[in-house]
N, C-alpha and C positions, 0 to 999 in steps of 0.2 A: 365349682365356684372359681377355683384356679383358674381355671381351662379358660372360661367367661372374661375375668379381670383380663387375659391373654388377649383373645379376640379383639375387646376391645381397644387395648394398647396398641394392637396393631391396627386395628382402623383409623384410629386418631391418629396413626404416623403413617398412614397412606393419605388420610386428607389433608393434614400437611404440607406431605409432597407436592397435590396435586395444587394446591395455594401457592406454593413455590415454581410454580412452570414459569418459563421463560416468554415474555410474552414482549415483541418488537413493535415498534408502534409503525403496525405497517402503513398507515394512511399517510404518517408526516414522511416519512423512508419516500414514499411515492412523491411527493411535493418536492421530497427535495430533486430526484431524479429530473422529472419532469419540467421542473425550471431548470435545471442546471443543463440539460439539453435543449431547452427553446428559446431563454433568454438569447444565447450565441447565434440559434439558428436565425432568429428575429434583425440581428445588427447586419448578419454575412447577407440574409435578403434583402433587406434596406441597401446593401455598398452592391446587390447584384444587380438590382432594379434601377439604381443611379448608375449603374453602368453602360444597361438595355438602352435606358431612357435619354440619360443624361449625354452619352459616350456616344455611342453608335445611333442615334436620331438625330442627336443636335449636328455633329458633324458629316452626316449622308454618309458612313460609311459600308464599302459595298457589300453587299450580303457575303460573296465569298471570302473576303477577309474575317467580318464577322464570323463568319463557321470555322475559319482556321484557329482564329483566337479565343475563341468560347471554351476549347479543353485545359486553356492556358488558364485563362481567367477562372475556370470553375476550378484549379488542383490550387492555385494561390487563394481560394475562397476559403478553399477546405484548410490549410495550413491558419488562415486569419481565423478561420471558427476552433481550431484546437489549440491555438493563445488566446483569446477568448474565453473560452470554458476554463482551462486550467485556473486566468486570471477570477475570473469569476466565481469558480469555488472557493479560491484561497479567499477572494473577500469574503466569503460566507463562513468557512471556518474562522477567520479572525474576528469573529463577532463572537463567537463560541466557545473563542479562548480566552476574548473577557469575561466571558462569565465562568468559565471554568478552566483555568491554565491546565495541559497537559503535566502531570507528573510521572516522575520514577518512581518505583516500591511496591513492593505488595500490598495490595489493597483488598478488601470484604468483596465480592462479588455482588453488593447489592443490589438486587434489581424492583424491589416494592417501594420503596421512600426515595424518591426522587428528590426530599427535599434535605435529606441527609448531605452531610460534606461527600461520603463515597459514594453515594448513590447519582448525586450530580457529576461527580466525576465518570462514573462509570456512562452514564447517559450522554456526555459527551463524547464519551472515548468510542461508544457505537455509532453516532453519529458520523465521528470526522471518521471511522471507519470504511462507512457507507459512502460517503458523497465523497470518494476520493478513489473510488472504483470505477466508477464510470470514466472519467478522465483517463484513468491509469489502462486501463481495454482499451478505450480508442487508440489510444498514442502506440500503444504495443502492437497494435496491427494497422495501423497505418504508414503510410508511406515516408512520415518522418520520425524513427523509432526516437532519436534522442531526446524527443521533447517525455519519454519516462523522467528521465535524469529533472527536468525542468518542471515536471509537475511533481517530485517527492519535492525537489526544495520549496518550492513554492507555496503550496499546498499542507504540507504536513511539515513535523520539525525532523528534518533528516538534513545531512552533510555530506554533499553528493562531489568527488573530486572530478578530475577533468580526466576523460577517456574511459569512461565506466560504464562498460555493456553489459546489456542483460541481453541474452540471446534465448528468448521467450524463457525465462526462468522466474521464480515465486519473490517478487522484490519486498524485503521490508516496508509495513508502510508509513510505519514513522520510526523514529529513534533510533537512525543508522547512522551511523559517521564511518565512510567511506572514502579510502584515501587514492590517489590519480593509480590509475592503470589497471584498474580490476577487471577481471572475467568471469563472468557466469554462463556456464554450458546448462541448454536448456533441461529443466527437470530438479535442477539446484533451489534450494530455498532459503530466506531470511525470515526470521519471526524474533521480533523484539520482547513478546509479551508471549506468556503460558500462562491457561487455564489449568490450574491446580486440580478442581474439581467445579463441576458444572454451578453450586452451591456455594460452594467454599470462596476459595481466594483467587486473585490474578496476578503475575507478577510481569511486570511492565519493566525491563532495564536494557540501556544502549546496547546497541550490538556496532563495536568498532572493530574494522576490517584495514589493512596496514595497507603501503603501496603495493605493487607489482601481485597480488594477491590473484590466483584461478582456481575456481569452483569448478569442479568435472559434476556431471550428471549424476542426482541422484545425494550430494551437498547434502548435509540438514545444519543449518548456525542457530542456535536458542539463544534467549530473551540473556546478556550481558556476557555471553561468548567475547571473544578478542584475540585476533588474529596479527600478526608480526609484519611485517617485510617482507616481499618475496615468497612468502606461504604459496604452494602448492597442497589442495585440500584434493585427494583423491576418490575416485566412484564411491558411492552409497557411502561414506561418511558421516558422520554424527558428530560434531559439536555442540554438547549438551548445555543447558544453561550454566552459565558462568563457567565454561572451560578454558582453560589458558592451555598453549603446545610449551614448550622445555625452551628453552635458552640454545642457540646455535643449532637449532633443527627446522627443517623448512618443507619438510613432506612428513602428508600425514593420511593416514587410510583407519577404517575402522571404524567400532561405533564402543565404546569414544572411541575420537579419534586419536591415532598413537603415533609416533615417530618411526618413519622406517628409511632407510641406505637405499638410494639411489644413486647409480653408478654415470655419473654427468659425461666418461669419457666418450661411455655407448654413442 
Protein backbone atom coordinates (compact mmCIF):
# COMPACT_ATOMS: atom_id res chain seq x y z
CA UNK A 1 0.00 0.00 0.00
CA UNK A 2 3.05 2.17 0.89
CA UNK A 3 4.96 1.18 -2.04
CA UNK A 4 1.44 2.31 -4.25
CA UNK A 5 0.90 5.95 -2.28
CA UNK A 6 4.95 5.93 -3.62
CA UNK A 7 4.39 5.23 -7.16
CA UNK A 8 1.99 7.41 -7.27
CA UNK A 9 3.72 10.63 -5.71
CA UNK A 10 6.14 10.19 -7.95
CA UNK A 11 4.02 10.13 -11.07
CA UNK A 12 2.32 13.23 -10.14
CA UNK A 13 5.80 14.88 -9.77
CA UNK A 14 7.05 13.68 -13.12
CA UNK A 15 3.65 15.11 -14.67
CA UNK A 16 4.32 18.09 -13.11
CA UNK A 17 7.62 18.45 -14.45
CA UNK A 18 6.68 17.63 -17.71
CA UNK A 19 3.74 20.79 -17.47
CA UNK A 20 6.72 22.72 -16.45
CA UNK A 21 8.87 22.34 -19.84
CA UNK A 22 10.09 25.22 -21.23
CA UNK A 23 8.21 26.13 -24.14
CA UNK A 24 9.64 29.44 -26.60
CA UNK A 25 7.09 30.84 -28.65
CA UNK A 26 8.85 29.78 -31.77
CA UNK A 27 6.53 31.27 -34.42
CA UNK A 28 6.67 34.98 -32.97
CA UNK A 29 10.85 34.28 -32.35
CA UNK A 30 10.48 33.60 -36.23
CA UNK A 31 8.54 37.08 -37.05
CA UNK A 32 10.54 38.79 -35.21
CA UNK A 33 13.80 37.49 -37.03
CA UNK A 34 12.39 37.61 -40.26
CA UNK A 35 11.16 41.28 -40.24
CA UNK A 36 14.06 42.47 -38.58
CA UNK A 37 16.10 41.20 -41.59
CA UNK A 38 13.80 42.23 -44.47
CA UNK A 39 12.31 45.42 -43.46
CA UNK A 40 16.36 46.95 -43.82
CA UNK A 41 16.86 44.72 -46.84
CA UNK A 42 13.52 46.29 -48.44
CA UNK A 43 14.92 50.26 -47.92
CA UNK A 44 18.83 49.26 -48.93
CA UNK A 45 16.82 47.89 -52.42
CA UNK A 46 14.69 50.70 -52.94
CA UNK A 47 18.23 53.39 -52.44
CA UNK A 48 19.98 50.40 -54.92
CA UNK A 49 17.47 50.41 -57.51
CA UNK A 50 17.33 54.48 -57.35
CA UNK A 51 20.61 54.23 -57.96
CA UNK A 52 20.63 51.62 -61.19
CA UNK A 53 17.73 53.56 -62.29
CA UNK A 54 17.91 56.86 -61.07
CA UNK A 55 21.98 57.45 -61.13
CA UNK A 56 23.38 55.54 -63.80
CA UNK A 57 20.28 55.62 -66.65
CA UNK A 58 19.35 59.21 -66.14
CA UNK A 59 22.97 60.33 -66.49
CA UNK A 60 24.17 57.74 -69.53
CA UNK A 61 26.81 56.79 -67.44
CA UNK A 62 29.44 54.35 -68.92
CA UNK A 63 29.13 50.87 -68.29
CA UNK A 64 32.80 50.75 -67.29
CA UNK A 65 32.57 53.19 -64.74
CA UNK A 66 29.46 51.63 -63.60
CA UNK A 67 31.30 48.27 -62.99
CA UNK A 68 34.09 50.14 -61.07
CA UNK A 69 31.55 51.71 -58.81
CA UNK A 70 29.05 48.99 -58.10
CA UNK A 71 31.53 47.25 -55.35
CA UNK A 72 31.76 50.74 -53.74
CA UNK A 73 28.15 51.23 -53.93
CA UNK A 74 27.20 47.65 -52.82
CA UNK A 75 29.90 47.76 -49.32
CA UNK A 76 28.28 51.57 -48.46
CA UNK A 77 24.82 49.52 -48.99
CA UNK A 78 25.85 46.96 -46.67
CA UNK A 79 27.05 49.49 -43.80
CA UNK A 80 23.40 51.60 -44.57
CA UNK A 81 21.47 47.98 -44.09
CA UNK A 82 23.45 47.28 -40.52
CA UNK A 83 22.23 51.17 -39.14
CA UNK A 84 19.28 50.22 -40.38
CA UNK A 85 18.65 46.97 -38.65
CA UNK A 86 20.28 47.94 -35.40
CA UNK A 87 17.88 51.30 -35.62
CA UNK A 88 15.14 49.12 -36.44
CA UNK A 89 15.29 46.76 -33.62
CA UNK A 90 15.97 49.30 -31.03
CA UNK A 91 12.39 50.84 -32.16
CA UNK A 92 10.99 47.39 -31.64
CA UNK A 93 12.42 46.79 -28.36
CA UNK A 94 11.25 50.17 -27.25
CA UNK A 95 7.85 49.30 -27.59
CA UNK A 96 8.52 46.30 -25.39
CA UNK A 97 9.91 48.40 -22.72
CA UNK A 98 6.58 50.17 -22.49
CA UNK A 99 5.07 47.52 -21.63
CA UNK A 100 7.40 45.96 -19.60
CA UNK A 101 10.58 48.04 -18.40
CA UNK A 102 13.77 45.95 -18.04
CA UNK A 103 14.61 45.53 -14.29
CA UNK A 104 17.42 44.33 -11.80
CA UNK A 105 16.74 41.53 -9.01
CA UNK A 106 16.00 38.26 -8.85
CA UNK A 107 12.93 37.26 -10.09
CA UNK A 108 10.48 33.78 -10.29
CA UNK A 109 11.46 32.16 -13.52
CA UNK A 110 7.87 32.12 -14.57
CA UNK A 111 7.20 30.76 -17.72
CA UNK A 112 3.09 29.67 -17.56
CA UNK A 113 1.19 33.06 -16.69
CA UNK A 114 2.30 35.56 -18.95
CA UNK A 115 -0.20 37.71 -17.42
CA UNK A 116 1.75 37.80 -14.10
CA UNK A 117 3.95 40.97 -13.15
CA UNK A 118 7.20 38.23 -13.51
CA UNK A 119 5.99 36.40 -15.98
CA UNK A 120 5.54 39.45 -18.33
CA UNK A 121 8.67 40.46 -17.31
CA UNK A 122 10.41 37.33 -18.07
CA UNK A 123 8.63 37.22 -21.60
CA UNK A 124 10.17 40.17 -22.45
CA UNK A 125 13.42 39.65 -21.14
CA UNK A 126 13.36 36.40 -23.87
CA UNK A 127 12.28 38.51 -26.33
CA UNK A 128 14.76 41.59 -26.33
CA UNK A 129 17.07 38.55 -25.90
CA UNK A 130 16.35 37.12 -29.07
CA UNK A 131 15.96 40.16 -31.61
CA UNK A 132 19.22 41.63 -30.46
CA UNK A 133 21.15 38.50 -31.73
CA UNK A 134 20.72 38.91 -34.98
CA UNK A 135 22.10 42.40 -35.25
CA UNK A 136 24.81 41.68 -32.65
CA UNK A 137 26.31 38.35 -35.46
CA UNK A 138 26.12 40.50 -38.36
CA UNK A 139 28.01 43.45 -36.96
CA UNK A 140 30.69 40.84 -35.31
CA UNK A 141 31.50 39.55 -38.55
CA UNK A 142 31.25 42.02 -40.79
CA UNK A 143 33.47 44.44 -41.97
CA UNK A 144 32.63 47.24 -39.51
CA UNK A 145 33.11 45.32 -36.17
CA UNK A 146 32.33 48.72 -34.01
CA UNK A 147 28.94 49.02 -34.92
CA UNK A 148 28.69 45.89 -31.66
CA UNK A 149 29.47 48.91 -29.41
CA UNK A 150 26.47 50.76 -31.30
CA UNK A 151 24.06 48.11 -31.41
CA UNK A 152 24.41 47.24 -27.25
CA UNK A 153 23.74 50.98 -26.77
CA UNK A 154 21.11 51.27 -28.83
CA UNK A 155 19.38 48.41 -28.81
CA UNK A 156 19.49 47.09 -25.14
CA UNK A 157 20.27 49.07 -21.86
CA UNK A 158 24.19 48.81 -21.72
CA UNK A 159 26.89 51.70 -21.19
CA UNK A 160 29.35 51.31 -23.86
CA UNK A 161 32.58 53.78 -23.27
CA UNK A 162 34.80 54.93 -26.17
CA UNK A 163 37.50 52.28 -27.46
CA UNK A 164 35.84 49.13 -26.30
CA UNK A 165 36.70 45.97 -28.30
CA UNK A 166 35.47 42.81 -28.41
CA UNK A 167 37.84 40.64 -30.40
CA UNK A 168 35.17 37.94 -31.24
CA UNK A 169 34.49 37.51 -27.37
CA UNK A 170 30.74 36.64 -25.51
CA UNK A 171 29.39 40.56 -25.01
CA UNK A 172 26.94 41.26 -22.40
CA UNK A 173 23.66 41.85 -23.78
CA UNK A 174 22.28 44.10 -21.64
CA UNK A 175 23.21 45.66 -18.32
CA UNK A 176 26.90 46.38 -18.83
CA UNK A 177 28.22 49.75 -18.01
CA UNK A 178 31.68 49.70 -19.54
CA UNK A 179 34.03 52.35 -19.05
CA UNK A 180 36.64 53.79 -22.19
CA UNK A 181 39.61 51.37 -23.03
CA UNK A 182 38.41 47.90 -22.42
CA UNK A 183 39.73 44.63 -24.06
CA UNK A 184 38.29 41.53 -24.56
CA UNK A 185 40.65 38.70 -26.04
CA UNK A 186 38.57 36.35 -27.88
CA UNK A 187 36.71 33.31 -25.74
CA UNK A 188 36.18 36.11 -22.77
CA UNK A 189 32.59 36.48 -21.66
CA UNK A 190 29.96 38.86 -19.92
CA UNK A 191 26.67 37.75 -18.52
CA UNK A 192 24.67 40.16 -16.54
CA UNK A 193 21.90 37.66 -15.63
CA UNK A 194 22.21 33.73 -14.02
CA UNK A 195 19.83 31.08 -14.24
CA UNK A 196 19.62 29.76 -10.66
CA UNK A 197 17.68 26.82 -11.67
CA UNK A 198 15.95 25.99 -14.88
CA UNK A 199 12.45 26.27 -12.49
CA UNK A 200 13.48 28.47 -9.97
CA UNK A 201 14.76 31.98 -10.02
CA UNK A 202 16.93 34.46 -12.41
CA UNK A 203 18.98 36.98 -11.35
CA UNK A 204 19.54 39.83 -13.53
CA UNK A 205 22.15 42.67 -11.97
CA UNK A 206 24.89 45.21 -13.82
CA UNK A 207 27.91 44.13 -14.49
CA UNK A 208 30.32 47.46 -14.29
CA UNK A 209 33.84 47.05 -15.72
CA UNK A 210 36.32 50.20 -14.84
CA UNK A 211 38.62 52.05 -17.46
CA UNK A 212 41.75 50.58 -18.87
CA UNK A 213 40.31 47.03 -18.02
CA UNK A 214 41.66 43.43 -20.36
CA UNK A 215 40.02 40.30 -20.43
CA UNK A 216 42.63 37.51 -21.55
CA UNK A 217 40.74 34.30 -23.04
CA UNK A 218 38.77 32.30 -21.35
CA UNK A 219 37.31 35.56 -18.73
CA UNK A 220 34.09 34.58 -17.13
CA UNK A 221 32.28 38.18 -15.41
CA UNK A 222 28.77 37.11 -13.57
CA UNK A 223 25.50 38.88 -13.29
CA UNK A 224 26.82 42.24 -10.64
CA UNK A 225 30.65 41.44 -10.83
CA UNK A 226 32.64 44.92 -10.73
CA UNK A 227 35.78 45.49 -11.87
CA UNK A 228 38.34 48.72 -10.82
CA UNK A 229 40.80 50.77 -12.98
CA UNK A 230 43.31 49.37 -14.78
CA UNK A 231 42.18 45.51 -13.80
CA UNK A 232 44.10 42.99 -15.73
CA UNK A 233 41.68 39.82 -15.53
CA UNK A 234 44.04 36.77 -16.48
CA UNK A 235 43.27 33.29 -18.67
CA UNK A 236 40.45 31.04 -17.54
CA UNK A 237 39.42 33.44 -14.78
CA UNK A 238 36.07 33.60 -12.98
CA UNK A 239 34.38 36.49 -11.68
CA UNK A 240 31.50 35.08 -9.84
CA UNK A 241 28.39 36.92 -9.36
CA UNK A 242 28.82 39.91 -7.36
CA UNK A 243 32.58 39.66 -6.95
CA UNK A 244 34.66 42.64 -6.00
CA UNK A 245 39.04 42.26 -6.51
CA UNK A 246 40.84 44.04 -2.98
CA UNK A 247 41.67 47.77 -2.96
CA UNK A 248 45.30 48.57 -4.65
CA UNK A 249 45.41 45.19 -6.74
CA UNK A 250 45.12 45.20 -10.41
CA UNK A 251 45.86 41.45 -11.50
CA UNK A 252 43.70 38.84 -10.98
CA UNK A 253 43.87 34.97 -12.21
CA UNK A 254 41.72 32.17 -10.72
CA UNK A 255 38.28 30.95 -10.26
CA UNK A 256 37.46 33.14 -8.20
CA UNK A 257 39.48 35.28 -9.23
CA UNK A 258 42.34 36.22 -6.61
CA UNK A 259 45.06 38.93 -6.57
CA UNK A 260 48.47 37.90 -7.54
CA UNK A 261 52.33 40.10 -7.86
CA UNK A 262 53.19 40.95 -11.03
CA UNK A 263 56.76 42.07 -11.59
CA UNK A 264 55.87 45.42 -14.05
CA UNK A 265 59.93 45.90 -14.16
CA UNK A 266 60.03 42.35 -16.51
Amino acid sequence: MEAEKQKKHENSSFEEKLEKTVELPALDFFKINFLSFLVPLYICLGLFLLFEYGFINLLSIHPLIHLITLPVVLFILYYIYLIILIEFTALWARKWNEKSPPKQGVFRRVLDDVNSEEGKLMKYYHKRGFIIKFPMWLTSKSPFPWLINRTLRRISHNKIGKNVIYNDAYVGLEFTDIADNSFFYPTSGLSSHAVNTIFGKITIIEIKIGENNTFYPGTIMGCGALTTDNNVIYPNTVLHKSWRGKSGKFYYQGSPGRPIEIDDKK
